[in-house]
NUGUDREN-504197 format. One record per residue (C-alpha): residue in three letters; residue number from 1; x, y, z; chain. Coordinates in nm, 3 decimals. Each point is the difference from the previous one (the first is absolute). Example, Ala and Ser with C-alpha at 12.3 -4.5 7.8 and 13.67 -1.06 7.14 Angstrom:
! residues 2
R_ALA_1_1.230_-0.450_0.780_A
R_SER_2_0.137_0.344_-0.066_A
//
This chain:
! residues 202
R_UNK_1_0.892_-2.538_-2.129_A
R_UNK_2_-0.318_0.017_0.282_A
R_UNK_3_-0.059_0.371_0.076_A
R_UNK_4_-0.356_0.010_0.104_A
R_UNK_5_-0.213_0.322_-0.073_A
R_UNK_6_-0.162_-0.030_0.328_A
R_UNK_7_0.287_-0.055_0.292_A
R_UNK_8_-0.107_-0.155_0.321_A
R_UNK_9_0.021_0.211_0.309_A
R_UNK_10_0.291_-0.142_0.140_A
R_UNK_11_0.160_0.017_-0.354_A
R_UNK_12_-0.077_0.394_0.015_A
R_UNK_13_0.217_0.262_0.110_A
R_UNK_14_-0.128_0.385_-0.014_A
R_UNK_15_0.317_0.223_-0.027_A
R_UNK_16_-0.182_0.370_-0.074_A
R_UNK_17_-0.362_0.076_-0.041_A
R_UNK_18_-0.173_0.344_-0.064_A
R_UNK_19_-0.340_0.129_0.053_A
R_UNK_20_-0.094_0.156_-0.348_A
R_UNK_21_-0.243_0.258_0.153_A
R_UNK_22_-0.233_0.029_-0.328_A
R_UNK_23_-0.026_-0.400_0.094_A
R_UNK_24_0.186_-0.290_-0.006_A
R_UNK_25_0.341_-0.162_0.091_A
R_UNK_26_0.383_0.013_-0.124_A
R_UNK_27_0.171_-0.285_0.117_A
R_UNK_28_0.309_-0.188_-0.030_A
R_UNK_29_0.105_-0.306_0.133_A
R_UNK_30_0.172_-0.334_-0.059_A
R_UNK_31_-0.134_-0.345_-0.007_A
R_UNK_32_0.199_-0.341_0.019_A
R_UNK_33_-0.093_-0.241_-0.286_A
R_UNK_34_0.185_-0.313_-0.107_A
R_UNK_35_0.190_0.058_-0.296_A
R_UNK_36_0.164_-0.310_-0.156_A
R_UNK_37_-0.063_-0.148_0.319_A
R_UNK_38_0.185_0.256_0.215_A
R_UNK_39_-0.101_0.217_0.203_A
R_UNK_40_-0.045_0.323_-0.177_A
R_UNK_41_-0.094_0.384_0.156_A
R_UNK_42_-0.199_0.222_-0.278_A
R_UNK_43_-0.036_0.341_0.015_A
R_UNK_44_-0.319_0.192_-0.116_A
R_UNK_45_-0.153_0.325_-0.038_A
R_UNK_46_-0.361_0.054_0.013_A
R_UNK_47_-0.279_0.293_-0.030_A
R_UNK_48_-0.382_-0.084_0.087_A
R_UNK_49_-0.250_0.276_-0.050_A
R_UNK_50_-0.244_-0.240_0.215_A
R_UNK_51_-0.131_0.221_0.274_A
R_UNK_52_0.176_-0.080_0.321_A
R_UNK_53_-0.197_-0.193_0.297_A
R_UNK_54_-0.043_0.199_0.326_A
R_UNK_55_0.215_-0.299_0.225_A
R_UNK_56_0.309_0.114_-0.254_A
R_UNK_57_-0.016_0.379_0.022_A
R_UNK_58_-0.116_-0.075_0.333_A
R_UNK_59_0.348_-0.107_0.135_A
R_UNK_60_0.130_0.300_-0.232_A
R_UNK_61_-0.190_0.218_0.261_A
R_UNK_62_0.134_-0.181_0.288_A
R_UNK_63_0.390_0.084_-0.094_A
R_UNK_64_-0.144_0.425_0.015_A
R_UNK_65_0.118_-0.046_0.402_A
R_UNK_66_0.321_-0.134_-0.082_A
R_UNK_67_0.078_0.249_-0.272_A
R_UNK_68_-0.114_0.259_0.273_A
R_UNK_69_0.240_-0.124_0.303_A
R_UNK_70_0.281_-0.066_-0.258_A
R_UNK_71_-0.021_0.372_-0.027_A
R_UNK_72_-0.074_0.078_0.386_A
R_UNK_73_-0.346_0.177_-0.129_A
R_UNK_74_-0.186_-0.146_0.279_A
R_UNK_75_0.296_-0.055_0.239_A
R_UNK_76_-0.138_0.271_0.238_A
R_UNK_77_-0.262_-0.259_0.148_A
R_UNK_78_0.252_-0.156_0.145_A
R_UNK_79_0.067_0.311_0.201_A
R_UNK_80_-0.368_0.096_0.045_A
R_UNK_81_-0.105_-0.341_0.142_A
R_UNK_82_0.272_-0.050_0.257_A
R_UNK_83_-0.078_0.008_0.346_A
R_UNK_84_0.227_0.328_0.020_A
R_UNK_85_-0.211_0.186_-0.224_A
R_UNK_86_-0.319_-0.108_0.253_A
R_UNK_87_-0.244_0.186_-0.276_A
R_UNK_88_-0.347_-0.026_0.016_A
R_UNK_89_-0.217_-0.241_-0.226_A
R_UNK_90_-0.114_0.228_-0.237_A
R_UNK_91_0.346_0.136_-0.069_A
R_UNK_92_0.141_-0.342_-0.088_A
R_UNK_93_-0.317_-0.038_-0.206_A
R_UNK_94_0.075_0.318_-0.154_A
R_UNK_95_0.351_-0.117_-0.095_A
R_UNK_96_-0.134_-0.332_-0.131_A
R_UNK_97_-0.231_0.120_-0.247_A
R_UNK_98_0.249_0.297_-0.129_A
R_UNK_99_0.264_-0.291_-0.026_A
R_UNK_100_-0.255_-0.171_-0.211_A
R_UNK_101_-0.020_0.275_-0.209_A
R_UNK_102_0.331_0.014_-0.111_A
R_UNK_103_0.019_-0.356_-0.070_A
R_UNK_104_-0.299_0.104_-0.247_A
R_UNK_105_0.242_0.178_-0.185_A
R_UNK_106_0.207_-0.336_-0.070_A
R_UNK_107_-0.087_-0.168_-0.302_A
R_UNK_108_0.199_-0.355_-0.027_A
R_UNK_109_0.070_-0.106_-0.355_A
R_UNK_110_0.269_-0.247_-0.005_A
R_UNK_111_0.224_-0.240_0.203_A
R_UNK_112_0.306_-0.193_-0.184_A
R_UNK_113_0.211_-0.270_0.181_A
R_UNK_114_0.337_-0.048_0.000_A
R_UNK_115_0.258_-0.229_0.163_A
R_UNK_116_-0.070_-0.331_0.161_A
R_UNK_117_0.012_-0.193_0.329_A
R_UNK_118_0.117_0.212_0.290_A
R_UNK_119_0.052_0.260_-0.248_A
R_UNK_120_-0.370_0.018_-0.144_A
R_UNK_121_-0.137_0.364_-0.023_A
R_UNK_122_-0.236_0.233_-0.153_A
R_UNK_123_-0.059_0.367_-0.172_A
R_UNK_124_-0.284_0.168_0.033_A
R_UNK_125_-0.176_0.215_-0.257_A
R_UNK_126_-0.240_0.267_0.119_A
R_UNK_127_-0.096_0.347_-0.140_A
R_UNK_128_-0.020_0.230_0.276_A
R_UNK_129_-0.266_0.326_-0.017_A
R_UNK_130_0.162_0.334_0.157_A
R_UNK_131_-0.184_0.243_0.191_A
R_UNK_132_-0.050_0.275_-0.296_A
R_UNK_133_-0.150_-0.333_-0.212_A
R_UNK_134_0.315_-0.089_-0.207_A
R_UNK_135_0.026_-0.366_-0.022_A
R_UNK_136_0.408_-0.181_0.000_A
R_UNK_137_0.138_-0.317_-0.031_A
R_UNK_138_0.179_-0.136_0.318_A
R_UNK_139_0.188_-0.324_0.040_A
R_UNK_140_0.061_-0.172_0.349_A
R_UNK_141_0.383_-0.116_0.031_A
R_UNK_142_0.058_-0.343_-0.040_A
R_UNK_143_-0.141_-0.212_0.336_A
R_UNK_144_0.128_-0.334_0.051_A
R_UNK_145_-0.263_-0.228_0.161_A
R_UNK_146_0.221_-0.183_0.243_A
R_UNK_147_0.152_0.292_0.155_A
R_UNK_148_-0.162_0.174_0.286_A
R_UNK_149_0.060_0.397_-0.100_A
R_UNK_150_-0.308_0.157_-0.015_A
R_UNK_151_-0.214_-0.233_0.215_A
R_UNK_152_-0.238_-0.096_-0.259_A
R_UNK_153_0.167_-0.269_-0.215_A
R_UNK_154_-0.239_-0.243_0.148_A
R_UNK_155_-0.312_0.149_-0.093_A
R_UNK_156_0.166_0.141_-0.347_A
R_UNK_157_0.117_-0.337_-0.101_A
R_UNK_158_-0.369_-0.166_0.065_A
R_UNK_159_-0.154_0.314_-0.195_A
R_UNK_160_0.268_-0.121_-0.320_A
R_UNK_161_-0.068_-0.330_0.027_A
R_UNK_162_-0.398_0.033_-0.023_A
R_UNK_163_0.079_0.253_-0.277_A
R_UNK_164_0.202_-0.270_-0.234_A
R_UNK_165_-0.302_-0.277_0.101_A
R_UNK_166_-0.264_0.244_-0.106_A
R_UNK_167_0.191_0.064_-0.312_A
R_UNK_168_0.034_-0.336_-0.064_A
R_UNK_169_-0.349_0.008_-0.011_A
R_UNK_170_-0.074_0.290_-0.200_A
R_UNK_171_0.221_-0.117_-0.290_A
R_UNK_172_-0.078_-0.410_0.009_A
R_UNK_173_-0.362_-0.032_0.142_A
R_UNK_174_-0.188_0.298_-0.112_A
R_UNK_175_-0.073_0.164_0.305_A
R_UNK_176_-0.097_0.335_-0.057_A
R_UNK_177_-0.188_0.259_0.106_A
R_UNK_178_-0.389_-0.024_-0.115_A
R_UNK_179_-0.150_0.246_-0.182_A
R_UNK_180_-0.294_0.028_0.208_A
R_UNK_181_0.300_0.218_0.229_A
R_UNK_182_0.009_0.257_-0.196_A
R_UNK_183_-0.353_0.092_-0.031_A
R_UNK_184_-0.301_-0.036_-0.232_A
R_UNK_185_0.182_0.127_-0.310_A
R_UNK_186_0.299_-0.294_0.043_A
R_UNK_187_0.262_0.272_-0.026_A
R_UNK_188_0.250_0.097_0.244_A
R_UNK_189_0.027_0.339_0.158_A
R_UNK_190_0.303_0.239_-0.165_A
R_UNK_191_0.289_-0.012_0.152_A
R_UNK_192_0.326_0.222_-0.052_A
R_UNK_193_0.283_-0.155_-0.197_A
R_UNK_194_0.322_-0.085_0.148_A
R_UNK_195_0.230_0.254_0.030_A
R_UNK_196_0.299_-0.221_-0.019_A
R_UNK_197_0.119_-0.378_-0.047_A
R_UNK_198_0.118_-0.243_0.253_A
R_UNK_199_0.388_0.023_0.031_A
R_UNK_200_0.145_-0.291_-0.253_A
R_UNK_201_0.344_-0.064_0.178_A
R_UNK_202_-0.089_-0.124_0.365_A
//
């Protein structure tokens, strides 16, 4: 039997991974080793307390304005910037920066795959804060990559793909953030716990 401990990339397959917000990664995905000399796909768990590098939870940022138009929370620029509308600059401005806002309220945690092919698609995680401070879990329906629904798959499906190759990473080639990131001290700054896990059936 040839499992190897460390998969190549193109041997690697990243099926759910969670942003621990105290630090560190959950992940699980599947690798294809030989076995007897067949072909063989593995599954695997893993948790990494390793402190995340900014390129990872930067692409975690990134998905905030596609949990936000999944939702329609920032659909009203499309009616503010239309040549109907005919509103000055500073209003648009206005409307930028207090749709900015609310994606500031988005917290991405997760993604899982599913499916394959033409029928490849994603879940995201996020925890959303309400306007009185309460923070809930919210999960985008499944999107499938190759179908044009919300006008985004495009961009979504290059955000996922970075997001397994920077995992990859992470797990395989020690990149991490440095401590000199989080100050003099080496510890990073408190952040709240999660108020709920990723969805396991997706």
């Amino acid at each position: 039997m040839e499992i190897p401990i460390i998969p190549s990339e193109k041997n690697f397959n990243l099926s759910k991974i969670k942003i621990d917000p105290k630090g560190g990664v959950k992940a699980e995905y599947q690798i294809t080793a030989s076995v007897e000399g067949e072909p063989s796909v593995i599954d695997r768990t893993e948790s990494c307390d390793r402190d995340v590098h900014p390129d990872l939870l930067g692409l975690f940022e990134d998905l905030r304005s596609i949990v936000g138009r999944v939702f329609g929370m920032t659909s009203f620029l499309t009616l503010l910037e239309s040549d109907e509308m005919k509103l000055p600059a500073t209003k648009t401005m206005a409307a930028r920066a207090f749709a900015d806002e609310l994606l500031q309220k988005i917290e991405v945690r997760g993604v899982s795959w599913s499916g394959s092919d033409e029928n490849a698609g994603v879940v995201i995680t996020a925890v959303f804060e309400t306007t009185n401070g309460l923070k809930t879990c919210i999960n985008t329906p499944r999107i499938k990559l190759a179908q044009i629904s919300f006008g985004f798959e495009e961009q979504l499906e290059t955000i996922v793909d970075a997001i397994k190759s920077e995992t990859y990473k992470y797990l395989f080639e020690g990149k991490q953030a440095q401590l000199s990131l989080f100050g003099p001290s080496g510890e990073p700054a408190e952040e709240p716990a999660a108020v709920a896990d990723m969805p396991e059936d997706m």
